[in-house]
KOLLO-739096 format. One line per field, with one value per residue (C-alpha): x, y, z; residue in one letter; residue number from 1. Coordinates in nm, 2 decimals. Layout:
<recs>
xx	(X; ...) $
yy	(Y; ...) $
zz	(Z; ...) $
res	(A; ...) $
n	(NUM; ...) $
</recs>
This chain:
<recs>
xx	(0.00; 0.27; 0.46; 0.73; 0.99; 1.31; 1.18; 1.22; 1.55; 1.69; 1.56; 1.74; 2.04; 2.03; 1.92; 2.19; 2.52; 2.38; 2.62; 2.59; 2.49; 2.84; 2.82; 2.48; 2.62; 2.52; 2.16; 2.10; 2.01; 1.94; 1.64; 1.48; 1.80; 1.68; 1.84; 1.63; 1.66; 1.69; 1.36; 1.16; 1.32; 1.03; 0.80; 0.52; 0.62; 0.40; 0.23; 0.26; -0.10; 0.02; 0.30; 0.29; 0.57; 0.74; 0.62; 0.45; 0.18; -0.14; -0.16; 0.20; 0.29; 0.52; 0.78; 1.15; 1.18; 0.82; 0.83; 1.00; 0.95; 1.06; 0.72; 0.66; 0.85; 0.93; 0.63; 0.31; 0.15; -0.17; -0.34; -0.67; -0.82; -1.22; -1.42; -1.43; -1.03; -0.95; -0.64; -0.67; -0.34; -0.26; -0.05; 0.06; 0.35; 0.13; -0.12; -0.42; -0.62; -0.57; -0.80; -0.59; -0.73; -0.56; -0.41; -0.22; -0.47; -0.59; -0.98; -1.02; -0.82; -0.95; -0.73; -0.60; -0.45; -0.69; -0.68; -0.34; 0.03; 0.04; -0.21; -0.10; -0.40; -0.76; -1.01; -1.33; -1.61; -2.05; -2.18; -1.87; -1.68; -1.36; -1.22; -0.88; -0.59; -0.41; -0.18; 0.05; -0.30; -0.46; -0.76; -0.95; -1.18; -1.47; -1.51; -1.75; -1.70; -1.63; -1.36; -1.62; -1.57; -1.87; -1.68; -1.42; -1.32; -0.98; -0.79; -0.60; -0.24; -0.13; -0.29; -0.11; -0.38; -0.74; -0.99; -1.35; -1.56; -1.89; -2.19; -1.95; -1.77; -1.42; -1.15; -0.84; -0.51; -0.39; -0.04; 0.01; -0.30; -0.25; -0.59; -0.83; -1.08; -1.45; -1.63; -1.99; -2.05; -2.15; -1.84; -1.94; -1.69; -1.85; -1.57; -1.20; -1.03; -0.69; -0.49; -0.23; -0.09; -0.09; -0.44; -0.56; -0.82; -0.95; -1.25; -1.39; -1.77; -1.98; -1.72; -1.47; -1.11; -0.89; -0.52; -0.18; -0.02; 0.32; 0.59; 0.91; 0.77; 0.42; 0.15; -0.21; -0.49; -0.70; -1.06; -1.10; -1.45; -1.41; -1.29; -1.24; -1.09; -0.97; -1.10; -0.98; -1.06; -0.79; -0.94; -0.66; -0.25; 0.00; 0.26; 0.65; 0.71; 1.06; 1.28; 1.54; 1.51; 1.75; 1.47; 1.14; 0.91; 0.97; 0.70; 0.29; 0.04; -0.31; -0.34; -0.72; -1.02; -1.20; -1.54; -1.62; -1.49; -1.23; -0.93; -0.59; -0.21; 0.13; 0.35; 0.75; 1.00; 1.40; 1.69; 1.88; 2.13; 1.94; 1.78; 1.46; 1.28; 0.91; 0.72; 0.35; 0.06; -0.26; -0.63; -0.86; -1.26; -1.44; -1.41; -1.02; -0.97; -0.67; -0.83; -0.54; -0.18; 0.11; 0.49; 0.55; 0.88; 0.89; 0.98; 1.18; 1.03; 1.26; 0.98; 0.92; 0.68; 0.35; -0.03; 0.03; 0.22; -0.01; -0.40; -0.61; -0.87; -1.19; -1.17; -0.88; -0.57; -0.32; -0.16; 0.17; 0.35; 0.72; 0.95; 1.21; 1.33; 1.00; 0.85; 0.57; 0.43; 0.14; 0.23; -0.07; -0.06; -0.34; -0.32; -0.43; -0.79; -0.73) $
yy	(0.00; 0.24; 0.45; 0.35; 0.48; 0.51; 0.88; 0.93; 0.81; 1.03; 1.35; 1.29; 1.15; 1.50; 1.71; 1.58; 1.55; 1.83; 1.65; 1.66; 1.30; 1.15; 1.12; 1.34; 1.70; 1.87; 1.74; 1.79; 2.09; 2.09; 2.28; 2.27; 2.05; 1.81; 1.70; 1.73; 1.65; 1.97; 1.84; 1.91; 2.27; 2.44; 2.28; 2.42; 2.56; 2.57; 2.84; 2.96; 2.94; 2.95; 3.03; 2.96; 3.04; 2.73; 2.77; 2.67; 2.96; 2.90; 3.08; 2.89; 2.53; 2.30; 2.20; 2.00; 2.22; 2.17; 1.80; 1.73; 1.38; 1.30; 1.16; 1.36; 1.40; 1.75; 1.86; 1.86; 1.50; 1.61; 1.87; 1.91; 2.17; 2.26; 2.43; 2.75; 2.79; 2.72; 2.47; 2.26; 2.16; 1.89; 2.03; 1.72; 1.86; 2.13; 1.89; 2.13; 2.04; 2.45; 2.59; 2.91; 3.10; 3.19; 3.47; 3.31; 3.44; 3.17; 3.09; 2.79; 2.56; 2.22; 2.12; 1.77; 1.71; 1.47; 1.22; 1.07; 1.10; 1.19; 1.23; 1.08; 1.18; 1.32; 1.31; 1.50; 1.30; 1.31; 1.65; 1.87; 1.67; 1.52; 1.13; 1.12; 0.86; 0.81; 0.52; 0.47; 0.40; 0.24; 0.46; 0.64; 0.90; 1.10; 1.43; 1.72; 2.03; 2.18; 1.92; 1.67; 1.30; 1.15; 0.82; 0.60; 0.27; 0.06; -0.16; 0.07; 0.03; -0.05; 0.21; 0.43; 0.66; 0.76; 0.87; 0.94; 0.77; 0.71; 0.81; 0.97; 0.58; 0.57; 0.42; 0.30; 0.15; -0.10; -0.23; -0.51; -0.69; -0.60; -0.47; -0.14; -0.13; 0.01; 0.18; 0.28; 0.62; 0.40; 0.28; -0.05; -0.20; -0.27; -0.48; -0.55; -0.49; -0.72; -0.49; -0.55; -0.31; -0.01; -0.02; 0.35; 0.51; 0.66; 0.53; 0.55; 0.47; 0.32; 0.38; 0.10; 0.16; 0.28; 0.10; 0.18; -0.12; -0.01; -0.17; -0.03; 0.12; 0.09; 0.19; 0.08; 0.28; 0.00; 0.00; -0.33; -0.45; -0.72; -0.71; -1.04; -1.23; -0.97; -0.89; -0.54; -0.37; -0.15; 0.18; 0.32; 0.29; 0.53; 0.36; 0.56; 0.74; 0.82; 0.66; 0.63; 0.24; 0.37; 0.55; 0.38; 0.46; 0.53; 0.67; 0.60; 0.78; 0.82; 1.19; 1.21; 1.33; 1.69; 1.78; 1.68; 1.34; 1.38; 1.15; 1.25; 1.07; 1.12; 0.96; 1.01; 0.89; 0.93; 0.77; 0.45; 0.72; 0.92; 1.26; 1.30; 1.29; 1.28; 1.47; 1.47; 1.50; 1.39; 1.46; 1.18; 1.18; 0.98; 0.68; 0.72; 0.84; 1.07; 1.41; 1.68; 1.67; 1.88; 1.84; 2.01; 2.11; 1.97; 2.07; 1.80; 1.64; 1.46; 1.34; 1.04; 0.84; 1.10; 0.99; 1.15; 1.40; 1.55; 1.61; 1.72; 2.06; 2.07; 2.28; 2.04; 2.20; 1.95; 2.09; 2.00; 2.12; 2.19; 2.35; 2.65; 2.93; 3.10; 2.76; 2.56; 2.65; 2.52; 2.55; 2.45; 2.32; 2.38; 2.15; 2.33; 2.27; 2.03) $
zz	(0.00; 0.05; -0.23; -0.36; -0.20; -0.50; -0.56; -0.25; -0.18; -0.48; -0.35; 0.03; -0.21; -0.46; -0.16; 0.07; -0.15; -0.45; -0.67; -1.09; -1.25; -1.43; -1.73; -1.83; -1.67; -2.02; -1.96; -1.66; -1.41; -1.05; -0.95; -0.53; -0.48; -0.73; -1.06; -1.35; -1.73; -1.93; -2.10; -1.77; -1.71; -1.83; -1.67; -1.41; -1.06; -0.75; -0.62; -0.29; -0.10; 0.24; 0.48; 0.84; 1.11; 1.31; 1.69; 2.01; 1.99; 1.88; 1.56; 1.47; 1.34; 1.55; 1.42; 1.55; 1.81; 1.99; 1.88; 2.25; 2.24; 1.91; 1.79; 1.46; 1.16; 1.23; 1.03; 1.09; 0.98; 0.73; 0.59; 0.38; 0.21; 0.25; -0.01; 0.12; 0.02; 0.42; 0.52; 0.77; 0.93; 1.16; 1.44; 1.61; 1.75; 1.91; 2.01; 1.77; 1.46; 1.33; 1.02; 0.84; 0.58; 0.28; 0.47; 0.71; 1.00; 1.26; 1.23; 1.43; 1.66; 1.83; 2.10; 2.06; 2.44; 2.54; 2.20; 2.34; 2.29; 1.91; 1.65; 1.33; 1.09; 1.03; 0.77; 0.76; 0.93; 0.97; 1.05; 0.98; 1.28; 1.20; 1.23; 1.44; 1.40; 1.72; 1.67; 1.96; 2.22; 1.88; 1.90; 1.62; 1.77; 1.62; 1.73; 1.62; 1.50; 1.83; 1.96; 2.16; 2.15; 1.97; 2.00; 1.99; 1.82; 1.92; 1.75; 1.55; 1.63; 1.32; 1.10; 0.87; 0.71; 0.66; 0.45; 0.40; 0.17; 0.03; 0.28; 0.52; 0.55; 0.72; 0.49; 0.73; 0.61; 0.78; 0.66; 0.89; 0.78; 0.44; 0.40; 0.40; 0.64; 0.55; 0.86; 0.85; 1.01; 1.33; 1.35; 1.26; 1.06; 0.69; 0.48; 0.50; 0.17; 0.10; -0.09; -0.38; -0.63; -0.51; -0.42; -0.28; 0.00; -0.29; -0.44; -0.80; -0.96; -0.67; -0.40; -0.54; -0.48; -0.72; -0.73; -0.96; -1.09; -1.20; -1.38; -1.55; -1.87; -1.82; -1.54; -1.47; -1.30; -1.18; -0.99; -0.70; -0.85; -0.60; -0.22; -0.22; -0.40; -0.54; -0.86; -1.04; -1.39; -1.55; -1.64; -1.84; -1.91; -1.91; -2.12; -2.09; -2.42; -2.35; -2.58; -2.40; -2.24; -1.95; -1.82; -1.61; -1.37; -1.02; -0.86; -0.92; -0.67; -0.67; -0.51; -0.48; -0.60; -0.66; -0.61; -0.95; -0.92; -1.15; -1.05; -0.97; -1.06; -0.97; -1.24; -1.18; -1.40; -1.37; -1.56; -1.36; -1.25; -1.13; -1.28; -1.30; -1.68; -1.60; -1.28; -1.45; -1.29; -1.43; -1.44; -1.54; -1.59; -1.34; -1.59; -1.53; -1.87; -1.87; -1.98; -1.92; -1.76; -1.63; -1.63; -1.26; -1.06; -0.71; -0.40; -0.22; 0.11; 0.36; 0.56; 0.42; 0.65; 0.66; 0.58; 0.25; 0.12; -0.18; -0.15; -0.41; -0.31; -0.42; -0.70; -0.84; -0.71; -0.64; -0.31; -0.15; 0.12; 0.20; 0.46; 0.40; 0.73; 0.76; 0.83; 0.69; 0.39; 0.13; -0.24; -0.54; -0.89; -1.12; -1.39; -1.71; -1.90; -2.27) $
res	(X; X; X; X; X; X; X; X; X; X; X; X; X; X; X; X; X; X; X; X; X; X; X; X; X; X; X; X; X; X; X; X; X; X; X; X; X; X; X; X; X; X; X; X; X; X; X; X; X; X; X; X; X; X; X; X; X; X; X; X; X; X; X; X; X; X; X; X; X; X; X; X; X; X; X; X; X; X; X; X; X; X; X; X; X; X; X; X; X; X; X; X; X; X; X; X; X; X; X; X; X; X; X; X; X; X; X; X; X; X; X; X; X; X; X; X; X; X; X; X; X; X; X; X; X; X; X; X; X; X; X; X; X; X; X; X; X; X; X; X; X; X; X; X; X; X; X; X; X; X; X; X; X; X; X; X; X; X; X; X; X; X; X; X; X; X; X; X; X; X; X; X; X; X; X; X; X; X; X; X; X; X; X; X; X; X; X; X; X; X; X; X; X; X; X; X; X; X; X; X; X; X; X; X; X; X; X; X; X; X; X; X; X; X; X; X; X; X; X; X; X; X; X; X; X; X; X; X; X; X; X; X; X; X; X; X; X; X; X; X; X; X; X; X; X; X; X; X; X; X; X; X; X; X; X; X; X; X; X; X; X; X; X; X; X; X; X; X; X; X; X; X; X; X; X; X; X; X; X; X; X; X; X; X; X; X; X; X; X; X; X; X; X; X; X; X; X; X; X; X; X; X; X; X; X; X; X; X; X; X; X; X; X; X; X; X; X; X; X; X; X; X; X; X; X; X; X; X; X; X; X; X; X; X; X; X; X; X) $
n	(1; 2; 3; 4; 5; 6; 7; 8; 9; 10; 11; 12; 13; 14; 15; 16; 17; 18; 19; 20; 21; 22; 23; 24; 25; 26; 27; 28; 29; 30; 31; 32; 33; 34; 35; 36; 37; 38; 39; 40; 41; 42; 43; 44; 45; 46; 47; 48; 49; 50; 51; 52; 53; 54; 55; 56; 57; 58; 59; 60; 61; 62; 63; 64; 65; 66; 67; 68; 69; 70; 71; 72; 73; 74; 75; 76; 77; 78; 79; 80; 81; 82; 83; 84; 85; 86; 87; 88; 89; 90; 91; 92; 93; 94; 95; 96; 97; 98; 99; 100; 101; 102; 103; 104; 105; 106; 107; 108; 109; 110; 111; 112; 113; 114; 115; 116; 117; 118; 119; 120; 121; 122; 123; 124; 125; 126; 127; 128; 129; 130; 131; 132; 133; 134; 135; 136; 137; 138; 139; 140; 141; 142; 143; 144; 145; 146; 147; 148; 149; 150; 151; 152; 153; 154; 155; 156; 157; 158; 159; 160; 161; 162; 163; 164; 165; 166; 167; 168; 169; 170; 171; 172; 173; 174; 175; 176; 177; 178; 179; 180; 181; 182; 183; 184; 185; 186; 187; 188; 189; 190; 191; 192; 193; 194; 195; 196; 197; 198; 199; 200; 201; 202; 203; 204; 205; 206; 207; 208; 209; 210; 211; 212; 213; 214; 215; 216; 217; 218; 219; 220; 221; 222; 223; 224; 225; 226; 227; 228; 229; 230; 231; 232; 233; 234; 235; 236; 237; 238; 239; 240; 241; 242; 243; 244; 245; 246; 247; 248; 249; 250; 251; 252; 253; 254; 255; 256; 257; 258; 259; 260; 261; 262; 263; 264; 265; 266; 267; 268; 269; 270; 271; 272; 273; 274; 275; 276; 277; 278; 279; 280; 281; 282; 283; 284; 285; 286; 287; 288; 289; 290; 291; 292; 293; 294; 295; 296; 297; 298; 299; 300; 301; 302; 303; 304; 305; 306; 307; 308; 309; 310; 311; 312; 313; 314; 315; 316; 317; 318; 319; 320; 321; 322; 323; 324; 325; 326; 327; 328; 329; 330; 331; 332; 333; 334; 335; 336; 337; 338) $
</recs>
């Protein structure tokens, strides 16, 4: 279930050591500490949406500093965007669930300090309430809109992610049993899902859940028809036209999905030593028919191990999030319309 991790491991290698690729030096340029193809130097930037100061107050973010007891990843674990234009932002460090408008200014905080020793992840729950992952006591708590417990299911110790599905469901990843669990909004558990290939929280036509099946030259977006045994239909293929046979895939992601329904990719693709010739984000219809894409410019994340690390808003701004001295900061990409 969880991304691969080769991108990954050649952003902490570029970021880290910032060295030119032997061998390919006339081709390649590093931009955000990565090392990109010279094909990929135009390609679309980020915006910024969103810049918030590292600090224990309540209209800051915590970050190293306030993490005390080492239990974060020095940044705050999820975010979400509502479709007013508003950011949530986990503050796990802080112990808050914090919602900042565009501005920067504070709107709303829910204080976190009685959900446990860390909060890992959120997604938006019944009656404008909230679902809250709290791993290390293996409790997932519902709260409302003001911060009350509504209530409280265990079991959870083992859970990496969540989010919402179909008729307010609760989607839960759970890598140890190889599986996504289905939650009524009861709490009643509805259906365990054994996952394979890349399979997704995000669901497709008639809440089914949408998978990437990736292989060197070739990737599959994929809809489970079946839970179990697993049954899938592909939906549509994304076949690498670089000619170049040195370079494959090495990243797939399902990102999310707007308010339309529209389905979101991550495709990365970088040569076997290393630079990067493909960062394209993808729009498909709700059929998962590709529809329109963009070439984009990262900005590198060392933080490997969070819920996710990309969400899609609900107008279809794919939204990302990265750290520089002024702190925390929320940066968009619009992909263009065909």
């Amino acid at each position: 279930m969880k991304i691969k991790k080769i991108v990954l491991i050649i952003v902490a290698v570029a970021f880290l050591l910032q060295m030119p690729v032997s061998g390919q030096e006339k081709d390649v340029e590093m931009v955000n500490a990565l090392n990109y193809h010279k094909n990929m130097l135009g390609a679309l930037k980020s915006v910024d949406l969103l810049k918030v100061p590292f600090g224990a107050e309540i209209s800051l973010i915590g970050g190293p500093d306030q993490d005390s007891e080492n239990l974060t990843e020095g940044v705050p674990y999820a975010f979400r965007v509502t479709a007013e234009g508003d950011f949530w932002i986990l503050d796990s460090a802080n112990r808050a669930l914090k919602l900042f408008g565009a501005d920067g200014r504070l709107k709303n905080s829910i204080s976190l300090s009685n959900m446990g020793r860390l909060v890992r992840d959120f997604a938006f729950g019944p009656d404008e309430g909230f679902w809250l992952l709290c791993p290390i006591e293996g409790f997932i708590y519902q709260i409302d809109r003001e911060g009350k417990i509504v209530k409280c299911i265990e079991g959870f110790s083992d859970a990496r992610a969540l989010e919402t599905g179909v008729n307010n469901s609760l989607l839960i990843d759970m890598p140890l049993m190889n599986s996504v669990l289905r939650f009524g909004p009861d709490g009643v558990l509805g259906e365990q899902i054994c996952y394979e290939n890349g399979l997704s929280l995000h669901e497709g036509i008639g809440g089914k859940l949408l998978g990437v099946e990736m292989a060197e030259r070739n990737v599959k977006l994929n809809m489970r028809t079946v839970a179990s045994p697993a049954q899938t239909v592909t939906l549509a293929e994304f076949p690498l036209d670089i000619e170049d046979q040195k370079v494959s895939y090495a990243g797939a992601e399902i990102i999310g999905r707007d308010a339309s329904g529209s389905i979101y990719l991550n495709l990365i693709a970088c040569h076997e030593d290393g630079p990067i010739y493909r960062d394209r984000l993808y729009r498909c219809n709700q059929l998962g028919k590709p529809v329109a894409f963009a070439d984009i410019i990262a900005m590198p994340y060392l933080a490997p191990d969070l819920p996710r690390s990309r969400i899609v808003a609900p107008d279809g701004m794919v939204v990302a999030y990265y750290v520089d001295k002024q702190g925390y900061a929320l940066a968009g990409y619009s992909i263009p319309q065909p």
